[in-house]
C-alpha positions as CSV (number, residue, x, y, z in Angstrom):
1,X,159.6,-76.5,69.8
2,X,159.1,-72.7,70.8
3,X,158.6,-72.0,74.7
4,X,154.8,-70.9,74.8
5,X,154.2,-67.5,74.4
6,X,151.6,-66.7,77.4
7,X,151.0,-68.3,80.7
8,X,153.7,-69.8,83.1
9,X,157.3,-70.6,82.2
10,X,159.0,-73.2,84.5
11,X,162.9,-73.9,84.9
12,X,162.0,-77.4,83.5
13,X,160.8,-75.7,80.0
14,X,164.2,-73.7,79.5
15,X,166.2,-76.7,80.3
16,X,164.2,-79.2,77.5
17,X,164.5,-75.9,75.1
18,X,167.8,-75.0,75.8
19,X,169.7,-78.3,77.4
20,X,171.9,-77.5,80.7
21,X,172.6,-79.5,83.8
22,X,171.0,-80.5,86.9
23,X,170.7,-79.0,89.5
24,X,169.4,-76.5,86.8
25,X,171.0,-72.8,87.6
26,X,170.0,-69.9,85.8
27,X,173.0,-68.6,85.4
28,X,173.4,-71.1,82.9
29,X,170.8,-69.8,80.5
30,X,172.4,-66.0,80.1
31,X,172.5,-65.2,76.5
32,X,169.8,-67.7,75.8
33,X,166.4,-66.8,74.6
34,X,166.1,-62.8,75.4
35,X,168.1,-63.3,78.5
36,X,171.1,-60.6,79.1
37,X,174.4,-61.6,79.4
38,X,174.4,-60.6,83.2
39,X,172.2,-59.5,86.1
40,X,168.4,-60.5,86.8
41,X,167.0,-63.2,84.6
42,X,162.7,-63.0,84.0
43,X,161.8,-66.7,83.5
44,X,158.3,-65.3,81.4
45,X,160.1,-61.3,79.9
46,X,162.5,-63.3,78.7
47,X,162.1,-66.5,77.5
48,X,158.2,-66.6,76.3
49,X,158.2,-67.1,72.7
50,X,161.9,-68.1,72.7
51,X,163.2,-71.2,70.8
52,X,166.9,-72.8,70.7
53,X,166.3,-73.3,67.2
54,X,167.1,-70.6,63.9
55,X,164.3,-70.6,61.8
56,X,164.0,-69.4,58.6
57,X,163.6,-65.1,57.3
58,X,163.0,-63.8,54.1
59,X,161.5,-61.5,51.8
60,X,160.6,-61.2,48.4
61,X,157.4,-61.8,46.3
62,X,153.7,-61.5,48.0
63,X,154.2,-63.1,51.2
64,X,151.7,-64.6,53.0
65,X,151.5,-67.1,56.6
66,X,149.5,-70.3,56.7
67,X,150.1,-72.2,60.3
68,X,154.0,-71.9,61.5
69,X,154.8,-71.9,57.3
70,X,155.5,-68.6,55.3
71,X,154.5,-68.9,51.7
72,X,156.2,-66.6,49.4
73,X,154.4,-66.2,45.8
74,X,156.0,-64.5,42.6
75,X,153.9,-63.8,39.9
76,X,156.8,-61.5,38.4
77,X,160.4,-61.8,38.6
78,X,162.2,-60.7,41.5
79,X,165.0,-61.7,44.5
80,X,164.3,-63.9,47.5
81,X,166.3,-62.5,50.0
82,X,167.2,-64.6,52.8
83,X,168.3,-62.7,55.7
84,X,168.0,-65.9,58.1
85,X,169.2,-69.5,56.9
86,X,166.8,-71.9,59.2
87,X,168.1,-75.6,60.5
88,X,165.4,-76.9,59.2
89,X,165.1,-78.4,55.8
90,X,161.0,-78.1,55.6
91,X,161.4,-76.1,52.6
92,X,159.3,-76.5,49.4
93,X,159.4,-74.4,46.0
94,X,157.2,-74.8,43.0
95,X,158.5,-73.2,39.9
96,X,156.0,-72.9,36.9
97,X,156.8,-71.2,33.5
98,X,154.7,-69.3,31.0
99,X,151.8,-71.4,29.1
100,X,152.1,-71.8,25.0
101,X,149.4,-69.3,23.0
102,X,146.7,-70.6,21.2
103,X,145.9,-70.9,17.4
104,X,143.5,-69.2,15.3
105,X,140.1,-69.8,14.6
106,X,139.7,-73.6,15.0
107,X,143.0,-73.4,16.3
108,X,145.0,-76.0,19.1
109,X,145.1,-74.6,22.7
110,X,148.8,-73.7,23.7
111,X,150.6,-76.4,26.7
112,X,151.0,-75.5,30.1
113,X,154.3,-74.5,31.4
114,X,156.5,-76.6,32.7
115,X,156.1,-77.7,36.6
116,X,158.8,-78.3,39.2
117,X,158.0,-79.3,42.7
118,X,161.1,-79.0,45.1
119,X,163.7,-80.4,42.1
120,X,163.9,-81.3,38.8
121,X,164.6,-85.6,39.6
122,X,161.5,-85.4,41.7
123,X,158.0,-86.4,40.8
124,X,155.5,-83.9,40.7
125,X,153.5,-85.0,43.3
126,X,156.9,-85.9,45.7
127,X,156.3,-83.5,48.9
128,X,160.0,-84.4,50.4
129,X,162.2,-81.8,52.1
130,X,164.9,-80.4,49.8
131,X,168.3,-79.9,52.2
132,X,170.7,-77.2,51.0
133,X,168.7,-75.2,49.1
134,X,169.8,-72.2,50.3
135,X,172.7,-72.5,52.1
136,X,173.7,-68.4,52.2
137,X,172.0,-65.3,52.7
138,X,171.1,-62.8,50.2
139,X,169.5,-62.4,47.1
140,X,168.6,-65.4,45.0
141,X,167.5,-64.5,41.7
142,X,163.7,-65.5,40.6
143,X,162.6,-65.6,37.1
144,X,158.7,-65.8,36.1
145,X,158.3,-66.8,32.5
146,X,155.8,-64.8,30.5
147,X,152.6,-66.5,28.8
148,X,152.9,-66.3,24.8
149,X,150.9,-64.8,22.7
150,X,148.1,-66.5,20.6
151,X,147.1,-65.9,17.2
152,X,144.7,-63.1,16.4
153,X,144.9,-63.0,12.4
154,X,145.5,-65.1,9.9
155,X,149.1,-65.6,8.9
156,X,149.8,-68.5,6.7
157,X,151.3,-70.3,9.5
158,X,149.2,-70.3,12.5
159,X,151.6,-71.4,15.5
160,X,150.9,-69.6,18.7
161,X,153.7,-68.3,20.5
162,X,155.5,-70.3,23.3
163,X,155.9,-69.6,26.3
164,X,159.2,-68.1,28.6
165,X,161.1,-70.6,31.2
166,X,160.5,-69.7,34.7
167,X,163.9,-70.1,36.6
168,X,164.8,-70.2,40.6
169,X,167.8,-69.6,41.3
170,X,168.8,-71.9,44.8
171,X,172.0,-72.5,45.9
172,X,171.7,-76.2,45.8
173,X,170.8,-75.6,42.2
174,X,169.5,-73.4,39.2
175,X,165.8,-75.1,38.5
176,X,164.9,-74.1,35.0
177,X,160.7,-74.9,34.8
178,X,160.1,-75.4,30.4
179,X,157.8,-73.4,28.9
180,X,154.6,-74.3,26.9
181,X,154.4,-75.0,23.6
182,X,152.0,-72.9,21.4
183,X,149.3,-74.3,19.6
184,X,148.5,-74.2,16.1
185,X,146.2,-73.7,12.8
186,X,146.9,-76.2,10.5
187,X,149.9,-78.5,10.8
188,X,151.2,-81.2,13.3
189,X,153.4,-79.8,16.1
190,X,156.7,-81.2,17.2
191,X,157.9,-82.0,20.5
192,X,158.0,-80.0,23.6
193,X,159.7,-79.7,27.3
194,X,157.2,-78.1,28.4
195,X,153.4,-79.2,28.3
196,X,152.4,-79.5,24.3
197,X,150.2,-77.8,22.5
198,X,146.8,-79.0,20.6
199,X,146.9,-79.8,17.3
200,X,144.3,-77.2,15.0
201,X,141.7,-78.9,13.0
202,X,141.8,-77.2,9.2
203,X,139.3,-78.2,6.6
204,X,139.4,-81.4,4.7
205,X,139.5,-85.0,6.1
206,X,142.2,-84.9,8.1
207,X,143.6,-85.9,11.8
208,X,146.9,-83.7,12.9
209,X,148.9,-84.3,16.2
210,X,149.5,-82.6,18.8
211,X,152.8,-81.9,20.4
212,X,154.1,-84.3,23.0
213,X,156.3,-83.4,26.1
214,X,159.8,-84.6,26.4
215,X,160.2,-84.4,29.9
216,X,158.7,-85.0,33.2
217,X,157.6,-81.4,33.4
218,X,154.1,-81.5,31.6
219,X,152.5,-83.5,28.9
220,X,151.3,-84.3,25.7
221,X,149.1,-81.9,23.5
222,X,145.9,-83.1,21.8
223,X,145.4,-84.7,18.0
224,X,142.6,-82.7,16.3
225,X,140.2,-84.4,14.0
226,X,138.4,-82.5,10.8
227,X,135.3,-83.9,8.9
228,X,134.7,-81.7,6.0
229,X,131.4,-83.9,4.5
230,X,129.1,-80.8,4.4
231,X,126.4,-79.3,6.6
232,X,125.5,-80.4,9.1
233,X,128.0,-83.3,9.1
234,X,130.7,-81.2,9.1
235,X,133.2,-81.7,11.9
236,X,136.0,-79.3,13.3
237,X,137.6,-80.7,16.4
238,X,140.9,-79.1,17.9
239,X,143.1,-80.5,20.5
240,X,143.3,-79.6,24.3
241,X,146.9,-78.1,25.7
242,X,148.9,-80.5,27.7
243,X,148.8,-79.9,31.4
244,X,151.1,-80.9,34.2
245,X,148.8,-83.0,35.6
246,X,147.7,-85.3,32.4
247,X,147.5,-84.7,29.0
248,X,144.9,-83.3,26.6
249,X,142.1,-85.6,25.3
250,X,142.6,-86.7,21.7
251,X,139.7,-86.2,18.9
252,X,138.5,-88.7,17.0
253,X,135.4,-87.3,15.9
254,X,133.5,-89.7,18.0
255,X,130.7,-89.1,20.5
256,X,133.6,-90.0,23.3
257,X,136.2,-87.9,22.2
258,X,134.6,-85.2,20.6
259,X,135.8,-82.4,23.3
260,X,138.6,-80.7,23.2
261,X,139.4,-80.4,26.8
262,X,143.4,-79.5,28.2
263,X,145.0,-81.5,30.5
264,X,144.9,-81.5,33.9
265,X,146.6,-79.2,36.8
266,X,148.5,-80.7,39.5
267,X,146.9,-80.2,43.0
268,X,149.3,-78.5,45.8
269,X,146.8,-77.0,47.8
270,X,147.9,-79.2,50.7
271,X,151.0,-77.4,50.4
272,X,150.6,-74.0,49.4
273,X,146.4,-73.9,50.3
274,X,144.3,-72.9,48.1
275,X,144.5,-68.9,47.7
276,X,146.8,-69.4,44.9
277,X,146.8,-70.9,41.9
278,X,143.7,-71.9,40.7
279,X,142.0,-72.9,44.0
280,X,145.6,-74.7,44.6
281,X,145.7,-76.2,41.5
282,X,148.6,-75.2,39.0
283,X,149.5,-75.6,34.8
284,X,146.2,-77.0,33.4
285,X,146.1,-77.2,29.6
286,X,144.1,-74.7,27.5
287,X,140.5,-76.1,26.0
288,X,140.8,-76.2,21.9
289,X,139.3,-73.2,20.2
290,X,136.5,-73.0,17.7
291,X,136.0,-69.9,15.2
292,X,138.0,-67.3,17.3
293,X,141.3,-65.3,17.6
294,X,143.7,-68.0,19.6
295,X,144.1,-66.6,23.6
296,X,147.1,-65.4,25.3
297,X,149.3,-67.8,27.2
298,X,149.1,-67.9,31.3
299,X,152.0,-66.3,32.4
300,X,153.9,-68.7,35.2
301,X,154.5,-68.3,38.8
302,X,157.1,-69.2,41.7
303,X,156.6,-70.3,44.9
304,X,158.1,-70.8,48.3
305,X,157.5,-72.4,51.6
306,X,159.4,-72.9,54.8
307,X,159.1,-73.2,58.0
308,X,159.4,-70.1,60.4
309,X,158.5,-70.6,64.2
């Protein structure tokens, strides 16, 4: 821990800082802290503030401090550039790519991107230090997936666009985050690594699924339901994206699962507060549409915490 910044600086908190012998000499301590290498030594000048451990620099992205922890946020691609690697292994990244685009008119809401919180064997909810993952200074490449596109007009086919893969780069590692799947029209959707996307409700009697997710990143798209037994019985119900956090409710056409609501975000305000994301919360599933021109996809994000003082 960091000798205090202000007030008075004994002999005893340089020696539990910076280790040395008793009785305790200050010639032992030249070179330590802001201390010359010879002459006069200034127990407060030069070692307020001072620390015998290397902490962690970098730039890159929007950076911003919370407590002793900088967070570093990319909502574009871009280098982290590590100028100092820190002893410390309190060092958390969350990699996000680009949500799936929505389907037209009654269309299926596209899946979140894929989520990855500090590797890809870990749990999404898993807050443990990752050790080595950047071992060198310099640039580490950062790659922020783009959201796809949704369907504005009628083209036969009716799948939104996926998603792009978000990718950091690490030493340790490359940690490729899966994009979204896109929604659709008409027609059942196949699988996904990234969230899925809804399932669109076309006209007839009919119940089409949803995409499901493959991996650990996100999951399943919603099943849409279509009642087509005239006014006002009518029924056009499509499914919810897949988020990170849950997947989207199925429709059955029945007063209990008649929405078409996404699937949940994952909550990591408690480590990256809650000034980004969505109040903290990250790759929530899209609502199903009704009557309209399917929406663009979210695009994804990466972010970076470690300790710095």
């Amino acid at each position: 821990m960091a000798i205090t910044g202000s007030g008075q600086v004994s002999l005893d908190d340089i020696q539990t800082e910076f280790g040395g012998s008793n009785p305790i000499g200050l010639s032992e301590y030249y070179d330590k802290g802001n201390a010359p290498s010879s002459g006069e030594i200034q127990l407060a000048a030069d070692f307020y503030g001072t620390s015998d451990t290397a902490f962690w620099a970098a730039t890159g992205g929007t950076v911003t401090t919370s407590g002793d922890y900088k967070i570093h946020t990319f909502t574009s691609s871009g280098q982290f550039n590590v100028s100092t690697v820190g002893e410390s292994t309190d060092i958390q990244f969350l990699v996000v790519a680009g949500a799936g685009g929505g389907g037209r008119d009654c269309g299926g809401a596209g899946g979140a991107g894929g989520a990855l919180y500090n590797s890809a064997t870990t749990s999404a909810n898993d807050n443990s230090d990752v050790a080595g993952l950047f071992d060198s200074t310099g640039d580490h490449a950062v790659t922020v997936g783009g959201g796809g596109a949704g369907i504005t007009s009628w083209d036969g086919v009716g799948l939104g666009a996926d998603g792009s893969n978000s990718v950091l780069a690490a030493d340790s590692a490359t940690y490729t985050a899966n994009a979204g799947d896109g929604g659709s029209t008409n027609s059942d959707l196949a699988g996904s690594t990234g969230s899925g996307g809804g399932a669109g409700a076309p006209g007839g009697v009919a119940t089409k699924a949803g995409a499901t997710c493959s991996t650990s990143q996100g999951n399943d798209g919603g099943n849409s339901y279509s009642y087509h037994g005239g006014y006002p019985n009518r029924k056009h119900r499509s499914g919810g994206g897949g988020g990170a956090g849950g997947n989207a409710r199925d429709c059955d056409g029945s007063g209990s699962n008649d929405e078409s609501d996404g699937g949940e975000g994952v909550d990591y305000s408690g480590t990256f507060g809650t000034g980004i994301g969505s109040s903290g919360y990250f790759a929530g599933g899209g609502g199903g549409g009704n009557n309209s021109a399917g929406g663009n996809g979210g695009s994804g994000v990466v972010v970076i915490r470690y300790l710095f003082q």
